[in-house]
C-alpha positions in Angstrom: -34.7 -11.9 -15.7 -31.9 -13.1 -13.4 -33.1 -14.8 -10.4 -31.6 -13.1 -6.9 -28.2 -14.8 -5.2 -27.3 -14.8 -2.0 -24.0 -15.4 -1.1 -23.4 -18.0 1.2 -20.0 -17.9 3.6 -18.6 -20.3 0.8 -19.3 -18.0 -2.2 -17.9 -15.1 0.1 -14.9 -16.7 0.9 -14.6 -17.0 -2.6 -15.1 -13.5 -3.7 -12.6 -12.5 -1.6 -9.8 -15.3 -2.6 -10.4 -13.9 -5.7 -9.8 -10.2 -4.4 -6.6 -11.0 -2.4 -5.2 -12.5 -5.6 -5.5 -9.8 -7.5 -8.7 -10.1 -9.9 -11.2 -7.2 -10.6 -14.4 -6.9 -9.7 -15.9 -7.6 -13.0 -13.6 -11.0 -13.4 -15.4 -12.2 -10.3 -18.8 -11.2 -10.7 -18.4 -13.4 -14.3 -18.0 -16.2 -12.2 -21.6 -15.7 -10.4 -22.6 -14.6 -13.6 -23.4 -11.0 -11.7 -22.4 -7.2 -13.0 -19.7 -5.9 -10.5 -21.6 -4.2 -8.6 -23.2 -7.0 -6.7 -19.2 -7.7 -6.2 -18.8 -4.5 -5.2 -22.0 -4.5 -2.6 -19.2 -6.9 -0.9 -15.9 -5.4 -1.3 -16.5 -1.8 -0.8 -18.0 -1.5 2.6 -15.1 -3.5 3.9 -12.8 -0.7 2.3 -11.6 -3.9 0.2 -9.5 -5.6 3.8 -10.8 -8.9 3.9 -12.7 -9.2 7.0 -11.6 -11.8 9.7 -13.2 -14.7 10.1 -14.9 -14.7 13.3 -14.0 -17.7 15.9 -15.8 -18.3 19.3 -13.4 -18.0 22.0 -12.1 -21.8 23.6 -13.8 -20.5 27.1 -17.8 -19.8 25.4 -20.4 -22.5 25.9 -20.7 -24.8 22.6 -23.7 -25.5 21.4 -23.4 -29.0 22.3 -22.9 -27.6 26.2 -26.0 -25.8 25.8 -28.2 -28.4 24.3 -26.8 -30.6 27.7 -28.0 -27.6 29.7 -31.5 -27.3 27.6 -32.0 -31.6 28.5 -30.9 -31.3 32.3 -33.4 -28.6 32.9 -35.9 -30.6 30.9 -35.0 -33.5 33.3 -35.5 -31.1 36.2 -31.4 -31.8 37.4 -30.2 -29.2 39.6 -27.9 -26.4 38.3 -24.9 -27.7 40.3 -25.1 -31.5 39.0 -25.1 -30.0 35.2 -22.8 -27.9 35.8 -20.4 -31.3 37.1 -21.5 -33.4 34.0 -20.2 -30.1 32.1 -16.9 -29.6 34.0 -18.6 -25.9 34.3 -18.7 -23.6 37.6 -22.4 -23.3 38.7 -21.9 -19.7 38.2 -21.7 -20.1 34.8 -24.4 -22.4 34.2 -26.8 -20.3 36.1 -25.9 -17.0 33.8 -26.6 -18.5 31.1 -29.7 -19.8 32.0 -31.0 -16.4 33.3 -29.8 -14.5 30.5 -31.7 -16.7 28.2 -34.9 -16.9 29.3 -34.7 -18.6 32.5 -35.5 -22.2 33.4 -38.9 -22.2 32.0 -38.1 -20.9 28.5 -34.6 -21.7 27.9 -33.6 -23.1 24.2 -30.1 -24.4 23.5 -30.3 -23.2 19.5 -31.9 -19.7 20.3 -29.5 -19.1 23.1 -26.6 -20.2 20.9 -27.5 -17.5 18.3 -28.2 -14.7 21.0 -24.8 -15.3 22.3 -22.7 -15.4 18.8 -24.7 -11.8 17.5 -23.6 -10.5 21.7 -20.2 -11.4 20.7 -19.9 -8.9 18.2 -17.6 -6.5 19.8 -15.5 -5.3 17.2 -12.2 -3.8 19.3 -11.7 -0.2 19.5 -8.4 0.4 16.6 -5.6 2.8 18.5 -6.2 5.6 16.8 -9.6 6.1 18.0 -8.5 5.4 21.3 -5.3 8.1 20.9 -6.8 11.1 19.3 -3.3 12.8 19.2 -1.6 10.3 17.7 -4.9 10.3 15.1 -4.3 14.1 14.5 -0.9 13.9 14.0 -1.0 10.6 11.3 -3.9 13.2 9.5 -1.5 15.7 9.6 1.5 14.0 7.8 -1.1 11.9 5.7 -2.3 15.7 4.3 1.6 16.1 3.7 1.5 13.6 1.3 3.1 10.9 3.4 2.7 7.5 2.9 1.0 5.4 6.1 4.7 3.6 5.8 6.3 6.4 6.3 4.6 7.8 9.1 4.6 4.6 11.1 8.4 4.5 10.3 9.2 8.3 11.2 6.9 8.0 14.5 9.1 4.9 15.7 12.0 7.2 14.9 10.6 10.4 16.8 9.4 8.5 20.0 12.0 5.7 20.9 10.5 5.1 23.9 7.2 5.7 23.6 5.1 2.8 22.3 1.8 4.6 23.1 2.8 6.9 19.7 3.4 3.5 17.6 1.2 2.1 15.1 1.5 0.1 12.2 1.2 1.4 8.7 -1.7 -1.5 8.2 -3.8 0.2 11.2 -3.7 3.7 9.3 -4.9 2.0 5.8 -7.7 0.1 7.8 -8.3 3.7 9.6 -9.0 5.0 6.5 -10.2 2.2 4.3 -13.2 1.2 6.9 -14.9 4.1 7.8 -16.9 2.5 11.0 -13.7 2.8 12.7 -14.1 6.4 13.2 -10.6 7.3 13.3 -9.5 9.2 10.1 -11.7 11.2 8.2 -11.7 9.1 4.4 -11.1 12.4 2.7 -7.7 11.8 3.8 -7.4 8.5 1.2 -7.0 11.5 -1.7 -3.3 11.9 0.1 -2.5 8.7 -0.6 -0.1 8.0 -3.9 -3.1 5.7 -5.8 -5.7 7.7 -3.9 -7.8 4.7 -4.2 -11.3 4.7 -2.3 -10.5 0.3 -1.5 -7.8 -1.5 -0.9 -6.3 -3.3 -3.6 -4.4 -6.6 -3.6 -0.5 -6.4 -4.3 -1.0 -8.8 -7.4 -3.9 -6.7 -9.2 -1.0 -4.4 -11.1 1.1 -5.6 -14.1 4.2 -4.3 -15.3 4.1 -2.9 -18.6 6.7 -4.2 -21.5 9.2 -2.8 -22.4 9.9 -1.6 -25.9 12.2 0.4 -28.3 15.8 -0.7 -29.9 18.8 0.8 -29.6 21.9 1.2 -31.3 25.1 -0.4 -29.6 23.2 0.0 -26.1 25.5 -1.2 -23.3 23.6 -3.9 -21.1 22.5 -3.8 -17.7 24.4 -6.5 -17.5 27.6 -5.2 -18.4 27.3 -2.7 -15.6 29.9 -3.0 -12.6 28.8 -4.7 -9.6 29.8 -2.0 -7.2 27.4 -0.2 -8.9 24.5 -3.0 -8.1 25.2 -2.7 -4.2 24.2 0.9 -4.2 27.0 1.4 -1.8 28.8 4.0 -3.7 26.8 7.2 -4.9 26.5 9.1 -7.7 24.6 6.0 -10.4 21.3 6.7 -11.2 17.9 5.4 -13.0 16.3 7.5 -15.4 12.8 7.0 -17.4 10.1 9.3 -19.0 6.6 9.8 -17.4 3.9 10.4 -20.3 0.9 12.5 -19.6 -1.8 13.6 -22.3 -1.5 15.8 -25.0 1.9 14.3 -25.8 3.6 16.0 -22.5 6.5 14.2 -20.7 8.5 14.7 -18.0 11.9 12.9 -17.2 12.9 10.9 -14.3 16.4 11.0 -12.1 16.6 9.0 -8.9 20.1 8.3 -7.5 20.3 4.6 -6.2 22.5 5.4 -3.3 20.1 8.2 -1.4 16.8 7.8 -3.6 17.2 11.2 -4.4 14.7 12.8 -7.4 15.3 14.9 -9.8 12.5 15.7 -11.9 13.4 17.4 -15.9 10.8 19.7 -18.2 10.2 18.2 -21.6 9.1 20.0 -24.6 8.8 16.7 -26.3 10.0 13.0 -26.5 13.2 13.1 -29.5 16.4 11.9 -28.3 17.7 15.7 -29.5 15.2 17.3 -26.8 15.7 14.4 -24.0 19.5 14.3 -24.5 19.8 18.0 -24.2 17.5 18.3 -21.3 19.6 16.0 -19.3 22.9 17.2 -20.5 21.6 20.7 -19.3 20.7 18.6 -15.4 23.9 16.3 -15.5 26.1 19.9 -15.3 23.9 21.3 -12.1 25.6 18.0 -9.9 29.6 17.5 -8.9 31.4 15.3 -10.8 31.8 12.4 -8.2 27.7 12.5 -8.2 26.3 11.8 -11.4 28.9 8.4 -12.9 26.3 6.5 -14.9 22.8 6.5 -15.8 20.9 3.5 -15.9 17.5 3.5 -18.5 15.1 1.0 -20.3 14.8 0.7 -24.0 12.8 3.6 -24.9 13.8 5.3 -28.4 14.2 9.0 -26.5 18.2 7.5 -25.3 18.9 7.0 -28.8 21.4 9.7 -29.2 23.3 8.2 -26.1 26.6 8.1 -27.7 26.5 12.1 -27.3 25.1 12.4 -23.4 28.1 10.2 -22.8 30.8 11.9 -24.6 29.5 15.2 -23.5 29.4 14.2 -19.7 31.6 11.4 -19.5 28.5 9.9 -17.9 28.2 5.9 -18.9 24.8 5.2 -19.8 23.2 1.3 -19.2 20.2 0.2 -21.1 18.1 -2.5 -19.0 17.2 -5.5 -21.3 13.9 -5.4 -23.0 10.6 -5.6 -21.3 12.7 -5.8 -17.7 11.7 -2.1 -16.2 12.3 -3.9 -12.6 16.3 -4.0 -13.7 15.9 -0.2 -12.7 13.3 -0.5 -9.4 13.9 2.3 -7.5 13.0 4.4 -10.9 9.7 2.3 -11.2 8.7 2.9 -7.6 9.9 6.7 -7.3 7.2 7.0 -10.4 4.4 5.4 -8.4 5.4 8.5 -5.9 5.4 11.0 -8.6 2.6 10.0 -10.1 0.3 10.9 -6.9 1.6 14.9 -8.1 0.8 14.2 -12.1 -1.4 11.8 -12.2 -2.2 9.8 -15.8 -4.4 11.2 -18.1 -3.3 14.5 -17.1 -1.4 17.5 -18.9 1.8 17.7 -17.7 3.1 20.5 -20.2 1.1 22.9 -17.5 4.3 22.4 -15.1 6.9 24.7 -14.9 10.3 23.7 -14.1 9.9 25.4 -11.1 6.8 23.5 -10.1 8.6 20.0 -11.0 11.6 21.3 -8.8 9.0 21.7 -5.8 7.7 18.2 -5.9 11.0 16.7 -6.2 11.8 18.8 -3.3 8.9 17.5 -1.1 9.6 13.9 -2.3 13.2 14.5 -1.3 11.9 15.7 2.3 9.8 12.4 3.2 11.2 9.4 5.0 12.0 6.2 3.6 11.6 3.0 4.9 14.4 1.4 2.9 17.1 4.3 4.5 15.9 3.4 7.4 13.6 6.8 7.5 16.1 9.4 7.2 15.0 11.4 4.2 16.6 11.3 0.7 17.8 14.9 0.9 19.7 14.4 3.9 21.3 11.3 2.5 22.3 12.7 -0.5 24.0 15.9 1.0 26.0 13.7 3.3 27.1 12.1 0.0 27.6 15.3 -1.4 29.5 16.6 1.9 32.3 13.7 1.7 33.3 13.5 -1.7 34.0 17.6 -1.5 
């Protein structure tokens, strides 16, 4: 049998370095030698945000103070001459010694402890003090927006009105710790991991890379007014795999972040080429120049996309996916409408064109919260 642990600040302090940098709950428990659950007794009711460390404020009593207060009324000094040696209004000595028991019973250690659990005031977050700014962040959180985007957009919608700010990281601690009371947590199933704790930025790994093909051209080769994203019509294409051997392909324009999503019947170069032959012809000219995609064996037949489109395609080197980032990250949104694991054959095209649609309707940050469909049709607007 193992023998009980209690963590002390010090182990706790170290559970939660570990957390911030990334490692799971059963890495650290190994350390204590612990399942994760006695991790997670830790991690979970703080909706995995590492608590703050609490600090006494620079105008409280010390306990030293307090232990000069507990002698001078032991050596029967008046208030007012302990209150000098202390550098203290009276006023203040003489609170503290009433609300602690008065003269007679006063006790520098217990009155020390009574005031540090009194300080526990944890401060009301906005959003339970500004119920209609709660309601509407629930209401573009059931959209499917991300807390980013909804802090962005609101900053956007009400220049001048900082009462209707908040920060994206307020509306993940909303949710994430429950004692807040300010967003109902069956609102975290919104959110693109849908995860019930927050997870540290360094706890996901990019996967490698793999497949060779024949007389790729690299991502190096590709023109650098391409890299700026300043000119549209380049774009980043992958495959998303879901069980039972269903895929779905990927288009994101780098200029506007638009998404286009492509129906699969399976993963051959014949099928893939054809499918994004078929979506290369839907788009003007001056919108669709090159197509930027990893390694995968599906692009094999590339020589034949090109020479039927006159669309250049660039294969990123092997195991780099981030040499196509705003592919990678327009997956992590998809991703929260066909999740892993699941069948994604089920999908008709006209379903896939819905969620592109509603992707291609939310703000981004990094355009500065216009939306990629109106970016886009300005593109498509100038070049016609």
């Amino acid at each position: 049998m193992r023998t009980r642990i209690y963590y002390t600040k010090e182990y706790r302090d170290l559970i939660w370095d570990r957390w911030q940098k990334g490692d799971s709950l059963h890495d650290i428990a190994r350390i204590f030698d612990r399942y994760h659950s006695s991790i997670q007794k830790i991690i979970y009711p703080a909706g995995g945000i590492r608590p703050p460390e609490r600090k006494r404020s620079l105008k409280s009593l010390s306990l030293y103070e307090r232990e000069e207060i507990s002698r001078g009324l032991a050596s029967k000094l008046p208030i007012r001459v302990i209150a000098i040696n202390l550098d203290r209004s009276p006023s203040t000595i003489c609170r503290e010694i009433n609300r602690n028991g008065g003269p007679s019973y006063y006790r520098a250690a217990t009155a020390d402890k009574s005031a540090w659990e009194r300080s526990l005031r944890p401060k009301t977050c906005k959003l339970a003090r500004n119920k209609n700014l709660a309601k509407i962040v629930a209401n573009k959180l059931q959209k499917s927006w991300s807390p980013q985007q909804i802090a962005g957009w609101l900053k956007v919608t009400y220049p001048r009105d900082e009462l209707n700010y908040v920060s994206h990281e307020t509306i993940y601690r909303s949710l994430y710790i429950q004692a807040r009371g300010a967003l109902k947590k069956e609102l975290v199933k919104h959110l693109r991991t849908r995860r019930i704790v927050r997870r540290s930025k360094h706890s996901t790994k990019k996967r490698p890379g793999f497949g060779q093909i024949k007389d790729a051209i690299s991502i190096s080769d590709r023109p650098a007014s391409i890299e700026d994203r300043a000119i549209p019509g380049h774009w980043e294409g992958d495959l998303i795999v879901g069980s039972k051997q269903s895929y779905v392909a990927t288009l994101v324009e780098r200029h506007s972040r638009f998404v286009m999503l492509v129906k699969l019947k399976n993963r051959t170069t014949e099928t893939v080429v054809n499918a994004l032959i078929k979506q290369a012809k839907k788009l003007p000219e001056e919108m669709y120049k090159s197509l930027t995609w990893d390694r995968g064996k599906e692009l094999a037949d590339h020589k034949r996309f090109t020479m039927t489109t006159n669309i250049d395609v660039y294969f990123c080197d092997p195991a780099s996916p981030w040499q196509k980032g705003s592919n990678e990250n327009t997956n992590g949104l998809i991703r929260q409408y066909l999740p892993k694991f699941t069948d994604l054959s089920v999908h008709s095209q006209a379903k896939l064109n819905a969620i592109a649609r509603q992707l291609n309707e939310r703000p981004r940050k990094t355009l500065g919260y216009e939306t990629p469909a109106e970016k886009f049709q300005a593109c498509v607007a100038s070049t016609s």
